[in-house]
PDB file of N, CA, C and O in Angstrom, chain B, residues numbered from 101:
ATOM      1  N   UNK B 101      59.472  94.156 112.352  1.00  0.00           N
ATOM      2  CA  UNK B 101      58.193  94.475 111.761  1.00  0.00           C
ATOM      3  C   UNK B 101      58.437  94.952 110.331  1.00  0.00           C
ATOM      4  O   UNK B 101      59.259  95.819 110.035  1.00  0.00           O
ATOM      5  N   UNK B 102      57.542  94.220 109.361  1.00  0.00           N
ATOM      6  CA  UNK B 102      58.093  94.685 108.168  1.00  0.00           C
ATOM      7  C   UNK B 102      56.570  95.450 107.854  1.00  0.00           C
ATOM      8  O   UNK B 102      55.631  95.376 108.646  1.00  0.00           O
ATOM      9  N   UNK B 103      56.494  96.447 106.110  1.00  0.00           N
ATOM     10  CA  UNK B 103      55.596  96.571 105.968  1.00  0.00           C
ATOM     11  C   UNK B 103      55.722  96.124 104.563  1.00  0.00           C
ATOM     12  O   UNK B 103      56.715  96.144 103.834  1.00  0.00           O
ATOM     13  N   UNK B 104      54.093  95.572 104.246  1.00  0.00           N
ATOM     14  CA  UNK B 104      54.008  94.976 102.791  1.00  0.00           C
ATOM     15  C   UNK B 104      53.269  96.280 101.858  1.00  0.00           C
ATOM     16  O   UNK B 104      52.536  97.127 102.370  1.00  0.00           O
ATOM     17  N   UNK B 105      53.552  96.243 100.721  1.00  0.00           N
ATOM     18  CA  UNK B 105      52.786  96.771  99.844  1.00  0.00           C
ATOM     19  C   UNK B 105      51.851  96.210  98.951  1.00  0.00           C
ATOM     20  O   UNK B 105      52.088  95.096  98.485  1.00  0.00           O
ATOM     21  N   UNK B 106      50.627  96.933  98.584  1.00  0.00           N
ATOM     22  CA  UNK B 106      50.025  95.885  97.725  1.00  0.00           C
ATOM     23  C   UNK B 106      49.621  97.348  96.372  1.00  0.00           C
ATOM     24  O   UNK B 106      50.412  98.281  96.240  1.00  0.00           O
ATOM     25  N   UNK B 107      48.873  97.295  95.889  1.00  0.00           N
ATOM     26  CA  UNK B 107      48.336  98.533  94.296  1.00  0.00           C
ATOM     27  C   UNK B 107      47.461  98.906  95.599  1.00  0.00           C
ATOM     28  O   UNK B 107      47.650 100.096  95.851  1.00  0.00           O
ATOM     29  N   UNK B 108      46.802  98.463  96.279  1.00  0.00           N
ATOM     30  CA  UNK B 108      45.473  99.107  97.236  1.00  0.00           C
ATOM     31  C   UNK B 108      45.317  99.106  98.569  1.00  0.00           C
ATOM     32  O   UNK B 108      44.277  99.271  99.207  1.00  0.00           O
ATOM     33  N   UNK B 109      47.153  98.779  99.219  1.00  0.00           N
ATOM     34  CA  UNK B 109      46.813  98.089 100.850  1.00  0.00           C
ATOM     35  C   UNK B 109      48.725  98.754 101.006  1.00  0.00           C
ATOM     36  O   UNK B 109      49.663  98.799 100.210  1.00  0.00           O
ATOM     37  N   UNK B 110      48.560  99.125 102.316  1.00  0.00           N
ATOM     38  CA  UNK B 110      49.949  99.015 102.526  1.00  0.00           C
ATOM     39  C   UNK B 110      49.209  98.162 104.208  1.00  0.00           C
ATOM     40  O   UNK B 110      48.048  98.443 104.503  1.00  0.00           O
ATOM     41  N   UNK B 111      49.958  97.260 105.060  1.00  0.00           N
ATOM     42  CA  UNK B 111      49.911  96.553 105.990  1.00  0.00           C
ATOM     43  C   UNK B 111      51.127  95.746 106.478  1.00  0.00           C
ATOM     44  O   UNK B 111      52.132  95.472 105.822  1.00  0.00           O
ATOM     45  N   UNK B 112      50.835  95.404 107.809  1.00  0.00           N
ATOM     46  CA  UNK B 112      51.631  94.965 108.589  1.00  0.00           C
ATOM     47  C   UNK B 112      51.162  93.564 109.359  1.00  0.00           C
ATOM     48  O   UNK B 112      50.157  93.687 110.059  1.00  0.00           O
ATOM     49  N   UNK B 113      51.835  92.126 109.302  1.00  0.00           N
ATOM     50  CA  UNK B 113      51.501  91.172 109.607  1.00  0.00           C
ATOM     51  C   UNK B 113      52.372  90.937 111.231  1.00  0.00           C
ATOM     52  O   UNK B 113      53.540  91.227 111.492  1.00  0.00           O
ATOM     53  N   UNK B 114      51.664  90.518 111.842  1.00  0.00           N
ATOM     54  CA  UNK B 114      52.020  89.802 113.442  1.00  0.00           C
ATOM     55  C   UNK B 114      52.837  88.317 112.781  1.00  0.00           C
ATOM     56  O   UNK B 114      52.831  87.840 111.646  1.00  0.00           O
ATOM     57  N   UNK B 115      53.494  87.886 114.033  1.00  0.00           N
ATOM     58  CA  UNK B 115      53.920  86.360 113.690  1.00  0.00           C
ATOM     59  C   UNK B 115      53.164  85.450 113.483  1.00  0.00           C
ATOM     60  O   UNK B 115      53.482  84.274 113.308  1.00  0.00           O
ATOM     61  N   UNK B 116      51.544  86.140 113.484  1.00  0.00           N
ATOM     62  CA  UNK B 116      51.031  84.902 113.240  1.00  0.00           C
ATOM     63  C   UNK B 116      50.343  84.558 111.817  1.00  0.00           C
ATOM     64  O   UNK B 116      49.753  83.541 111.451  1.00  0.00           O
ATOM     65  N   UNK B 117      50.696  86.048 110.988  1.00  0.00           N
ATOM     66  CA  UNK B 117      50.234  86.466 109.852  1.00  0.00           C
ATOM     67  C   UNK B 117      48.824  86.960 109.693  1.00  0.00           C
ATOM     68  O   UNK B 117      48.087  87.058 108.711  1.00  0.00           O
ATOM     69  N   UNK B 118      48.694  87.210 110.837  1.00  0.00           N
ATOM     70  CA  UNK B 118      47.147  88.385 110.853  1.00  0.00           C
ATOM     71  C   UNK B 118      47.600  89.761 111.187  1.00  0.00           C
ATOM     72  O   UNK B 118      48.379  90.096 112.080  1.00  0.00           O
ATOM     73  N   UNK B 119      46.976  90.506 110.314  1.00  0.00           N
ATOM     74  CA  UNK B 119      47.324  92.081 109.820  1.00  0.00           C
ATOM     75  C   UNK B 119      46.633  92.501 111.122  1.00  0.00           C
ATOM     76  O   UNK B 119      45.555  92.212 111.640  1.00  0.00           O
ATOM     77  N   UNK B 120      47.711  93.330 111.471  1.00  0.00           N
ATOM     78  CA  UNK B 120      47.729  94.015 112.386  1.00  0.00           C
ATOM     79  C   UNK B 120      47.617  96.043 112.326  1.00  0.00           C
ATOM     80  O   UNK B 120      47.329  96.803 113.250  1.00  0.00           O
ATOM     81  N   UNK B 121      47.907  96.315 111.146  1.00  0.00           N
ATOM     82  CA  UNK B 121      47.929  97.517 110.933  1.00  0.00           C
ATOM     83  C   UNK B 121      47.893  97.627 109.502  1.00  0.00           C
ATOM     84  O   UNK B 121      48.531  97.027 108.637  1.00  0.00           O
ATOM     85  N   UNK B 122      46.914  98.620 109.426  1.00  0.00           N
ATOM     86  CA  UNK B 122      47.112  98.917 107.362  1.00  0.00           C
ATOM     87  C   UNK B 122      46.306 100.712 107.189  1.00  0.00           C
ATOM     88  O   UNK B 122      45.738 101.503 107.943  1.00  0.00           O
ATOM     89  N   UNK B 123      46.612 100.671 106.071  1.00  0.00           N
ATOM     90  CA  UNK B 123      46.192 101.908 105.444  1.00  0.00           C
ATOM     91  C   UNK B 123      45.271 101.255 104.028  1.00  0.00           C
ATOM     92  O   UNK B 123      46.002 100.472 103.422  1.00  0.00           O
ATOM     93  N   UNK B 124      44.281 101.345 103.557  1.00  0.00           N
ATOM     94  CA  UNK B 124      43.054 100.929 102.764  1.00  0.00           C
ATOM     95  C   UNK B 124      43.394 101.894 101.897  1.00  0.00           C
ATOM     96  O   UNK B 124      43.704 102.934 102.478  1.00  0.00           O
ATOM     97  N   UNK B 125      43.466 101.955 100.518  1.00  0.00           N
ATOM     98  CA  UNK B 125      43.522 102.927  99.573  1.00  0.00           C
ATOM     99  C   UNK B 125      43.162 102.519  98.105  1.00  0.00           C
ATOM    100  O   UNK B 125      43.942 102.779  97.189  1.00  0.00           O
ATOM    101  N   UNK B 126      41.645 101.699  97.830  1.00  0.00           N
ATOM    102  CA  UNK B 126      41.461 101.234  96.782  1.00  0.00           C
ATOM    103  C   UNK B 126      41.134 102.328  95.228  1.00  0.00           C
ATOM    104  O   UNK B 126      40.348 103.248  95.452  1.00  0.00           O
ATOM    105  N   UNK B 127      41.613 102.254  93.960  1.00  0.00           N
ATOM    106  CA  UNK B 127      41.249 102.598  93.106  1.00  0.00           C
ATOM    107  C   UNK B 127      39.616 103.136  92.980  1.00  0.00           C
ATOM    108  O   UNK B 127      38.666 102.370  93.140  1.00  0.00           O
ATOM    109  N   UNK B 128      39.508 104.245  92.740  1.00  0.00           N
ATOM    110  CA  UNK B 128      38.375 105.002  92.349  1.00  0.00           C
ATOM    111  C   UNK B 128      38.045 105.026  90.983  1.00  0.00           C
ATOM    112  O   UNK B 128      36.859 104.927  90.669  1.00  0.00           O
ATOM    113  N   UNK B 129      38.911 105.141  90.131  1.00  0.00           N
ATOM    114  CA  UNK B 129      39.023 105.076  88.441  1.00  0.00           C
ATOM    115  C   UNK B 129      40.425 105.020  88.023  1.00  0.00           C
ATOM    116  O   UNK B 129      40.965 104.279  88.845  1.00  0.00           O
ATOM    117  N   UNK B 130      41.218 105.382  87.248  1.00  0.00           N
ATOM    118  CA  UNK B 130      42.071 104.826  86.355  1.00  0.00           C
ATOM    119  C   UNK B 130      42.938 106.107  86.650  1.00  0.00           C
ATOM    120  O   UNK B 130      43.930 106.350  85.963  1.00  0.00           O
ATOM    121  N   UNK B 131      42.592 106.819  87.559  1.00  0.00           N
ATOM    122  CA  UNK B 131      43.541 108.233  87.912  1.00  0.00           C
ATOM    123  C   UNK B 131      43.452 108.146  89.091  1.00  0.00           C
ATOM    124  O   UNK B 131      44.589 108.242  89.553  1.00  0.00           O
ATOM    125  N   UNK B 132      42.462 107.965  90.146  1.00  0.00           N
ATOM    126  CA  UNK B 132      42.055 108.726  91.134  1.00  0.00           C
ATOM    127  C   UNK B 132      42.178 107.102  91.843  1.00  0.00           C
ATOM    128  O   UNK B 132      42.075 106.075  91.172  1.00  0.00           O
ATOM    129  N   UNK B 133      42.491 107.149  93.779  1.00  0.00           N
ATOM    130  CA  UNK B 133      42.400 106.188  94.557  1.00  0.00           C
ATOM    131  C   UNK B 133      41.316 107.062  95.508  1.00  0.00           C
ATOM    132  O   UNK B 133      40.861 108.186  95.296  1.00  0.00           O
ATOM    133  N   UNK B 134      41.086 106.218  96.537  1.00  0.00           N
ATOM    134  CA  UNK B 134      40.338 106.452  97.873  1.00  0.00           C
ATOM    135  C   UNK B 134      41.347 106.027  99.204  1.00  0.00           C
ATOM    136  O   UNK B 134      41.652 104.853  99.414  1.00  0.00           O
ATOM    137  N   UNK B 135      41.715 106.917  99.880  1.00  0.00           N
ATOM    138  CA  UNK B 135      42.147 106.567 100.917  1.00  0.00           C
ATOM    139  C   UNK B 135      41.038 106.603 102.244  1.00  0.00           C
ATOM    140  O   UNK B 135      40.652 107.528 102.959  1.00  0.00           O
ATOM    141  N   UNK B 136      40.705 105.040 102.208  1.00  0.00           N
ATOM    142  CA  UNK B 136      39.176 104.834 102.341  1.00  0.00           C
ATOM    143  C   UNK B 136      39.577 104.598 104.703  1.00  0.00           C
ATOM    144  O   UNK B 136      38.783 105.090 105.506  1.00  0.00           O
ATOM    145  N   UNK B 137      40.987 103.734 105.221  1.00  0.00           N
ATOM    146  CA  UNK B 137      40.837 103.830 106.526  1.00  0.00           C
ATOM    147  C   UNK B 137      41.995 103.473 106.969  1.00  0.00           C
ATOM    148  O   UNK B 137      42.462 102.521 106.344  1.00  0.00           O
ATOM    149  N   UNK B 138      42.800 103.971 108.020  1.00  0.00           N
ATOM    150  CA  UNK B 138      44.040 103.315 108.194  1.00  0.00           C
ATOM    151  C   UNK B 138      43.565 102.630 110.033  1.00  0.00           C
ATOM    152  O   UNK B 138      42.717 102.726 110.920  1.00  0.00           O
ATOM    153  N   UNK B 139      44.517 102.126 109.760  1.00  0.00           N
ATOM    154  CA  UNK B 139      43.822 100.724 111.055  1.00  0.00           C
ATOM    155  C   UNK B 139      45.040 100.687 111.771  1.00  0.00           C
ATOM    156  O   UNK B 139      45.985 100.562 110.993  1.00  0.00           O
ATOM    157  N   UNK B 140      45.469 100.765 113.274  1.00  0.00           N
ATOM    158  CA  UNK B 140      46.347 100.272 114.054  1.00  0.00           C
ATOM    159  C   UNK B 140      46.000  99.582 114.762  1.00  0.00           C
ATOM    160  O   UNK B 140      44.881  99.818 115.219  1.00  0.00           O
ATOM    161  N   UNK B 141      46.716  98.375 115.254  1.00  0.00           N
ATOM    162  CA  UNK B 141      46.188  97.183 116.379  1.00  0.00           C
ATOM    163  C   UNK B 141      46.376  97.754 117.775  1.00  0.00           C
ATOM    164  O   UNK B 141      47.247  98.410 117.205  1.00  0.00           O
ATOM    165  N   UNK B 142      46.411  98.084 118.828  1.00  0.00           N
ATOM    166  CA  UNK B 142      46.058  98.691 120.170  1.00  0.00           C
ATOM    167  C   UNK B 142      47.528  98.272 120.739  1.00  0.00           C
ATOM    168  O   UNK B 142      48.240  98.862 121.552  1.00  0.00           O
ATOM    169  N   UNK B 143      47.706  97.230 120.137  1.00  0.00           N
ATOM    170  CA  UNK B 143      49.393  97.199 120.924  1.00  0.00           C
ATOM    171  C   UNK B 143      50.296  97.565 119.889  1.00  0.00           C
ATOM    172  O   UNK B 143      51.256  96.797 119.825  1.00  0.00           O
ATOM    173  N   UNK B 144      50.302  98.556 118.999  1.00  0.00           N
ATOM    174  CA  UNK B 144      50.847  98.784 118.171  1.00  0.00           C
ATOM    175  C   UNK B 144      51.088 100.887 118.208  1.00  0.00           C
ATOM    176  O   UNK B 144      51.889 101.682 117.716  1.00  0.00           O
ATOM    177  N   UNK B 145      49.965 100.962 119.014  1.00  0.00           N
ATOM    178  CA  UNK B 145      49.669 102.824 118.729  1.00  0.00           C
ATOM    179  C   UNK B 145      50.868 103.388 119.723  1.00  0.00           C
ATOM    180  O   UNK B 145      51.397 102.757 120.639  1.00  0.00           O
ATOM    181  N   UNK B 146      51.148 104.691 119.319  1.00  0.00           N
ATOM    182  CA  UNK B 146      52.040 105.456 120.054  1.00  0.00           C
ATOM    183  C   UNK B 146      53.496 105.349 119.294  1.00  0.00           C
ATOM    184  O   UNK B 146      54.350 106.207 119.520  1.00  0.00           O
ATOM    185  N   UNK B 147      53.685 104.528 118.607  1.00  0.00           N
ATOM    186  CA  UNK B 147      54.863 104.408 117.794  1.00  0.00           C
ATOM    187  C   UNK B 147      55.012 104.638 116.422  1.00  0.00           C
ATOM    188  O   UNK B 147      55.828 103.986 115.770  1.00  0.00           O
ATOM    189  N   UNK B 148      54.351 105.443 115.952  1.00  0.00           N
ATOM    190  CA  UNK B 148      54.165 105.833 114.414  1.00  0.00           C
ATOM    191  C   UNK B 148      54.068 105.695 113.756  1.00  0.00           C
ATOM    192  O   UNK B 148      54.334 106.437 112.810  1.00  0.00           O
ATOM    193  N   UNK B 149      53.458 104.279 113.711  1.00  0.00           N
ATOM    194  CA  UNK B 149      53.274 103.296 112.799  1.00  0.00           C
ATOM    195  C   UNK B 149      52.236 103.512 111.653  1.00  0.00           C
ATOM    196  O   UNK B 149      52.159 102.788 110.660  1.00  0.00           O
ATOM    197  N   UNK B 150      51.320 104.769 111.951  1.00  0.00           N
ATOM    198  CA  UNK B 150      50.425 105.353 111.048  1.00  0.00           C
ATOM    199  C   UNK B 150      50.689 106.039 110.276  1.00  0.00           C
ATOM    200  O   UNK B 150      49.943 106.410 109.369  1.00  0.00           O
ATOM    201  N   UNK B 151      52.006 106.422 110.489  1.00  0.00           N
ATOM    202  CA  UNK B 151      52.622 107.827 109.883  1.00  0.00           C
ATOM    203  C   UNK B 151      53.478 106.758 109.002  1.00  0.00           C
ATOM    204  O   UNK B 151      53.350 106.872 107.783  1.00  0.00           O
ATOM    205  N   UNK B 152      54.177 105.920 109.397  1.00  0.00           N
ATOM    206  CA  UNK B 152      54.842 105.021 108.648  1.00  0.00           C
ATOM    207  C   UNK B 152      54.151 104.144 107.311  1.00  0.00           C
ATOM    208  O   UNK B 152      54.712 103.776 106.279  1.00  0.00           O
ATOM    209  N   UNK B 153      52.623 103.948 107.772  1.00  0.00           N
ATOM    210  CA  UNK B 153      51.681 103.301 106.590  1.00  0.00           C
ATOM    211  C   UNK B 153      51.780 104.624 105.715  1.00  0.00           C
ATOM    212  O   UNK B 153      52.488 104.796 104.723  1.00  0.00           O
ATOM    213  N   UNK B 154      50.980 105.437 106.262  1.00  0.00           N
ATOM    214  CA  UNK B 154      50.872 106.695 105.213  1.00  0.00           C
ATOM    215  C   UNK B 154      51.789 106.786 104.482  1.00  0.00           C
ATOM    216  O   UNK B 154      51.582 106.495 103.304  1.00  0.00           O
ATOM    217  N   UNK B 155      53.142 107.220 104.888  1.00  0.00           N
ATOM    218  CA  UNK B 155      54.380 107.276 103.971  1.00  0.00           C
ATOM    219  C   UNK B 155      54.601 106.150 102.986  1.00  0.00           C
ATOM    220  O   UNK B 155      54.727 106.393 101.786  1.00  0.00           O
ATOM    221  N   UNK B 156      54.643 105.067 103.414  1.00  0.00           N
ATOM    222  CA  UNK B 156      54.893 103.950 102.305  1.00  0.00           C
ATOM    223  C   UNK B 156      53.588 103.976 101.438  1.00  0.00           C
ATOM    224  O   UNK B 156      53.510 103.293 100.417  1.00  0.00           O
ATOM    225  N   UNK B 157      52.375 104.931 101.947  1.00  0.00           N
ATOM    226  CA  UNK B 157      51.218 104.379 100.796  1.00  0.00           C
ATOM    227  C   UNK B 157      50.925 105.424  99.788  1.00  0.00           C
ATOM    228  O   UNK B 157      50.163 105.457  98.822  1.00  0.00           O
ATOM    229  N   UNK B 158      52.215 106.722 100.584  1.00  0.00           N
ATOM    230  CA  UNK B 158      52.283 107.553  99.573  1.00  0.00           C
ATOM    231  C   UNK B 158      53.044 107.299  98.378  1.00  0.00           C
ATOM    232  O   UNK B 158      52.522 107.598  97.304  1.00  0.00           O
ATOM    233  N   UNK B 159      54.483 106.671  98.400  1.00  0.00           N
ATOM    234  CA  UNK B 159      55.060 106.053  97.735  1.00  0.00           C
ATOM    235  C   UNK B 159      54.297 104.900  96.482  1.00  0.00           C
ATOM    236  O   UNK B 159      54.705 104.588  95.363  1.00  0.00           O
ATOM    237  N   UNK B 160      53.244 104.540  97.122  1.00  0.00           N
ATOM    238  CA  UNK B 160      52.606 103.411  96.041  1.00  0.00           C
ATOM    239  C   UNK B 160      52.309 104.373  95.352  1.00  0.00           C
ATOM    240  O   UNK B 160      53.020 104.633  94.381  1.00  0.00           O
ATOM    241  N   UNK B 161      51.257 105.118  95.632  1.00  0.00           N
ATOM    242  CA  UNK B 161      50.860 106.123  94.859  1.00  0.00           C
ATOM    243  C   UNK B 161      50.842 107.110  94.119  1.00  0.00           C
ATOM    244  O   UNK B 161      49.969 107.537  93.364  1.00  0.00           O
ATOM    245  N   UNK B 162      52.349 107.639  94.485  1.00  0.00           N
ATOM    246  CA  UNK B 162      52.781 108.443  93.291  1.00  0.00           C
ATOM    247  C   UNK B 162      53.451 107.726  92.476  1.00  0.00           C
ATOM    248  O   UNK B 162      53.306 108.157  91.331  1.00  0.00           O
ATOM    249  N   UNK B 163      54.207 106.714  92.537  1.00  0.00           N
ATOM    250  CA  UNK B 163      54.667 105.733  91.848  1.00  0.00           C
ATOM    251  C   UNK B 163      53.761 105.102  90.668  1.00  0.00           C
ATOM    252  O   UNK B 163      54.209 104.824  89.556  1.00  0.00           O
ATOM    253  N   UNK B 164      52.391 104.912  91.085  1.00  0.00           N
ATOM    254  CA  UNK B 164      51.343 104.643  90.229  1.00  0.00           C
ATOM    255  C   UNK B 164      50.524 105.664  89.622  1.00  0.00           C
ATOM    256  O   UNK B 164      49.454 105.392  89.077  1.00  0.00           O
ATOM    257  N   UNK B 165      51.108 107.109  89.719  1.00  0.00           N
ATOM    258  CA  UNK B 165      50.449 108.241  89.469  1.00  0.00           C
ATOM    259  C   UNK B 165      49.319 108.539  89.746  1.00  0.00           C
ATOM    260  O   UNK B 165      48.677 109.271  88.993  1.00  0.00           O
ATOM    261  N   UNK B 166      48.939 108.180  90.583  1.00  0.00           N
ATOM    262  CA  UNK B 166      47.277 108.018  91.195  1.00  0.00           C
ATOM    263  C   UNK B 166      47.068 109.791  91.995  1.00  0.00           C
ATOM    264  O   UNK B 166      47.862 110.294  92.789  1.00  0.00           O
ATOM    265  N   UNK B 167      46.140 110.247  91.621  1.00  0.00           N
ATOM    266  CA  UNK B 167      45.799 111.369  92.868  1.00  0.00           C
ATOM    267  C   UNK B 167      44.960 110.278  93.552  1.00  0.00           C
ATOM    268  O   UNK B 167      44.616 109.154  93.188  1.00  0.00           O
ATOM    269  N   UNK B 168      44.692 111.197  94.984  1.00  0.00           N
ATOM    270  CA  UNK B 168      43.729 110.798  96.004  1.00  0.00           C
ATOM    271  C   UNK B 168      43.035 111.683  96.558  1.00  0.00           C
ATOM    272  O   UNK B 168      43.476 112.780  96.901  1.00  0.00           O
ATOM    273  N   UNK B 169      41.689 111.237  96.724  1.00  0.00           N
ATOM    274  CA  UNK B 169      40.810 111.538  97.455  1.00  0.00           C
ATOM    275  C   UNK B 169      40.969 111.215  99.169  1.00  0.00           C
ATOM    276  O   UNK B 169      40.973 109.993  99.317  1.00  0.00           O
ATOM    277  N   UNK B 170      41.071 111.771 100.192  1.00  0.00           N
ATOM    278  CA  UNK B 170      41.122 111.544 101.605  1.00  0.00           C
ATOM    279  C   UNK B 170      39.200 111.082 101.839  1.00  0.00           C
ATOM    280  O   UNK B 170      38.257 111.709 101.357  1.00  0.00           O
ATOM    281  N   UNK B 171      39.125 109.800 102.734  1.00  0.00           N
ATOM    282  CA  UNK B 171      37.771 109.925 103.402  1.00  0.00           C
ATOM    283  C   UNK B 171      38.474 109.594 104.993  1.00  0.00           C
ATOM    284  O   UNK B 171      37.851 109.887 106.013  1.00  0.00           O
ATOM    285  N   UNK B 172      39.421 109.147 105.024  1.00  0.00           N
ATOM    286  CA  UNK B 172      40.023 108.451 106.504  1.00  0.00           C
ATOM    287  C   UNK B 172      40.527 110.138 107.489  1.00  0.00           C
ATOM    288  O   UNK B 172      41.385 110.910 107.061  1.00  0.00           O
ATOM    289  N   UNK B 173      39.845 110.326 108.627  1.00  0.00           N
ATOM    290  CA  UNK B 173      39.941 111.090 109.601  1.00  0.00           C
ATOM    291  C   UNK B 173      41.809 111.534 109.806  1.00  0.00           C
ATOM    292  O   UNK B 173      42.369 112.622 109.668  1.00  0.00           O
ATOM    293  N   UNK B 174      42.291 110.348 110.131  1.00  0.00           N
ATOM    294  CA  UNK B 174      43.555 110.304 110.768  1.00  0.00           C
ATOM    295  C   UNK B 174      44.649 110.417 109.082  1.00  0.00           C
ATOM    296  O   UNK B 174      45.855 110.652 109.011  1.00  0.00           O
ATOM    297  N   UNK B 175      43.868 110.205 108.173  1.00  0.00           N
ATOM    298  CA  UNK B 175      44.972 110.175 106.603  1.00  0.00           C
ATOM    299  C   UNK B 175      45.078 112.362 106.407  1.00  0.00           C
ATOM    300  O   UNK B 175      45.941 113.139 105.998  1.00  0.00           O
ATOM    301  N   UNK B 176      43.677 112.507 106.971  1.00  0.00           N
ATOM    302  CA  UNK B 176      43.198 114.065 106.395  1.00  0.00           C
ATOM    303  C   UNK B 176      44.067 114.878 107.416  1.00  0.00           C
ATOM    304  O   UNK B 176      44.617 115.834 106.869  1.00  0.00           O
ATOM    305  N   UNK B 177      44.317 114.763 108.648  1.00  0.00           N
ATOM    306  CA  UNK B 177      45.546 115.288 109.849  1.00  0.00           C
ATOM    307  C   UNK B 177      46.872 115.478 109.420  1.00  0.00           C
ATOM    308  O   UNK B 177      47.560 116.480 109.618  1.00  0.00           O
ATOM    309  N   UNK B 178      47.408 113.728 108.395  1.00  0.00           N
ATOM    310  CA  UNK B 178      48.205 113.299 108.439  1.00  0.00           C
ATOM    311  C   UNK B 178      48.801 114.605 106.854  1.00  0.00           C
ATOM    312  O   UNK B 178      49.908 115.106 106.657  1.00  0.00           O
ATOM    313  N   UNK B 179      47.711 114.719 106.180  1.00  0.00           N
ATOM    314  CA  UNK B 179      48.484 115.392 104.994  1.00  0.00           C
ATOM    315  C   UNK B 179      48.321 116.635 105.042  1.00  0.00           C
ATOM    316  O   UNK B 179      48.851 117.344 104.187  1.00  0.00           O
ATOM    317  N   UNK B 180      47.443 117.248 106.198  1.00  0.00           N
ATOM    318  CA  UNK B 180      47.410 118.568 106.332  1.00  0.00           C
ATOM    319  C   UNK B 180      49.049 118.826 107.279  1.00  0.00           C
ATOM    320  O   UNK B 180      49.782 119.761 106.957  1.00  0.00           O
ATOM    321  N   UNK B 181      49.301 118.188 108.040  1.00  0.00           N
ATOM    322  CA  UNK B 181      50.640 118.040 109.012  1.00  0.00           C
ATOM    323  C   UNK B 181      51.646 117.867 108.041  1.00  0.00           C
ATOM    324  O   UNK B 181      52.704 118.026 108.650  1.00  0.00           O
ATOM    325  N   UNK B 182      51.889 117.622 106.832  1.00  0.00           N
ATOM    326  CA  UNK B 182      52.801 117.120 105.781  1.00  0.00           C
ATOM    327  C   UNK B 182      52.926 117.373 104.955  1.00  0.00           C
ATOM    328  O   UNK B 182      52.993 116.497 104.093  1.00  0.00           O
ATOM    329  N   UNK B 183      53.073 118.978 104.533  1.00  0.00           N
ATOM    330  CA  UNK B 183      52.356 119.519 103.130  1.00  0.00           C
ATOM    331  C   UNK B 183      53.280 118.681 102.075  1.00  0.00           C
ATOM    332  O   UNK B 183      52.826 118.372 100.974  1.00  0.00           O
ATOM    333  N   UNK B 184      54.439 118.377 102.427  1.00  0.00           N
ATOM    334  CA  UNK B 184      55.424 117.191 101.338  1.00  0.00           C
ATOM    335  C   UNK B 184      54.878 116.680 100.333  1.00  0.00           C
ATOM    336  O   UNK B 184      55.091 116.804  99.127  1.00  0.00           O
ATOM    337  N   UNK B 185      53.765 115.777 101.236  1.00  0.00           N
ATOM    338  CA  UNK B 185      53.372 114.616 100.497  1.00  0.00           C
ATOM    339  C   UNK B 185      52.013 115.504 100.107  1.00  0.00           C
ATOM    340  O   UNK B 185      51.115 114.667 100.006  1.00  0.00           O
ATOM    341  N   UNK B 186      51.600 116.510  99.906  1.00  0.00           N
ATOM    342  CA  UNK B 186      50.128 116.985  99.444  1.00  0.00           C
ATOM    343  C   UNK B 186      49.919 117.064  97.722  1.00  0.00           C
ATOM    344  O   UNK B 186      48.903 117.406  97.117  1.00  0.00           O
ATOM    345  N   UNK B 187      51.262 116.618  97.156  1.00  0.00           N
ATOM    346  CA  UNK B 187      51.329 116.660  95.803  1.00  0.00           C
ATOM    347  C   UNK B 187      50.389 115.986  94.939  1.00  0.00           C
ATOM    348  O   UNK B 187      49.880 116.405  93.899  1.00  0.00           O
ATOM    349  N   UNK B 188      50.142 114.229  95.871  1.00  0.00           N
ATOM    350  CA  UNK B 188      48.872 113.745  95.211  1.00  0.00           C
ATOM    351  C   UNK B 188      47.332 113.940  95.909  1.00  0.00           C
ATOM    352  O   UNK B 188      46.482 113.076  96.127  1.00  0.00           O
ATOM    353  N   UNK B 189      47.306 114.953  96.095  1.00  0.00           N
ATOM    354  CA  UNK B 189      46.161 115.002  96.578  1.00  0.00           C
ATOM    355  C   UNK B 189      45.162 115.608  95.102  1.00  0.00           C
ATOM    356  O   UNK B 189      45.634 116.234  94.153  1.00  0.00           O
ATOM    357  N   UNK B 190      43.882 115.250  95.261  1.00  0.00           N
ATOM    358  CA  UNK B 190      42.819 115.677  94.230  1.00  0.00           C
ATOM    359  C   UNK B 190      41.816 116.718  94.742  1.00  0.00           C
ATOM    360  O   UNK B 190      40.923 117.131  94.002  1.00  0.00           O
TER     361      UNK B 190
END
């Protein structure tokens, strides 16, 4: 299982190349993103694979100097559980 990166998507493709898991994090303005929903496929949960999007979509993001805004339930758990990564938060 690999994961891809994109400026606004971190995700995960099945063999059949339908995304199976992602984290949504589109640009708000020229500083600021939205970490707008992270998505797991049902045969995919229990293995950390959310925690694994998050991490790689933290990486986009400080990399791109972006703060973020949290609207995703399971992103707002994920960075209160992680004060690490709370650096880009807005």
């Amino acid at each position: 299982m690999k994961i891809e990166k994109t400026k606004e998507k971190v995700y995960i493709l099945n063999d059949e190349q339908k995304e199976i898991a992602y984290v949504l994090f589109p640009k708000l303005d020229e500083q600021t993103a939205v970490i707008e929903s992270t998505f797991v496929d049902s045969s995919l949960r229990g293995m950390g694979i959310a925690q694994q999007l998050l991490q790689a979509a933290y990486e986009v993001l400080k990399a791109s100097n972006l703060k973020v805004i949290v609207h995703c339930s399971y992103a707002e758990k994920w960075f209160l559980n992680n004060p690490k990564y709370q650096d880009i938060l807005k």
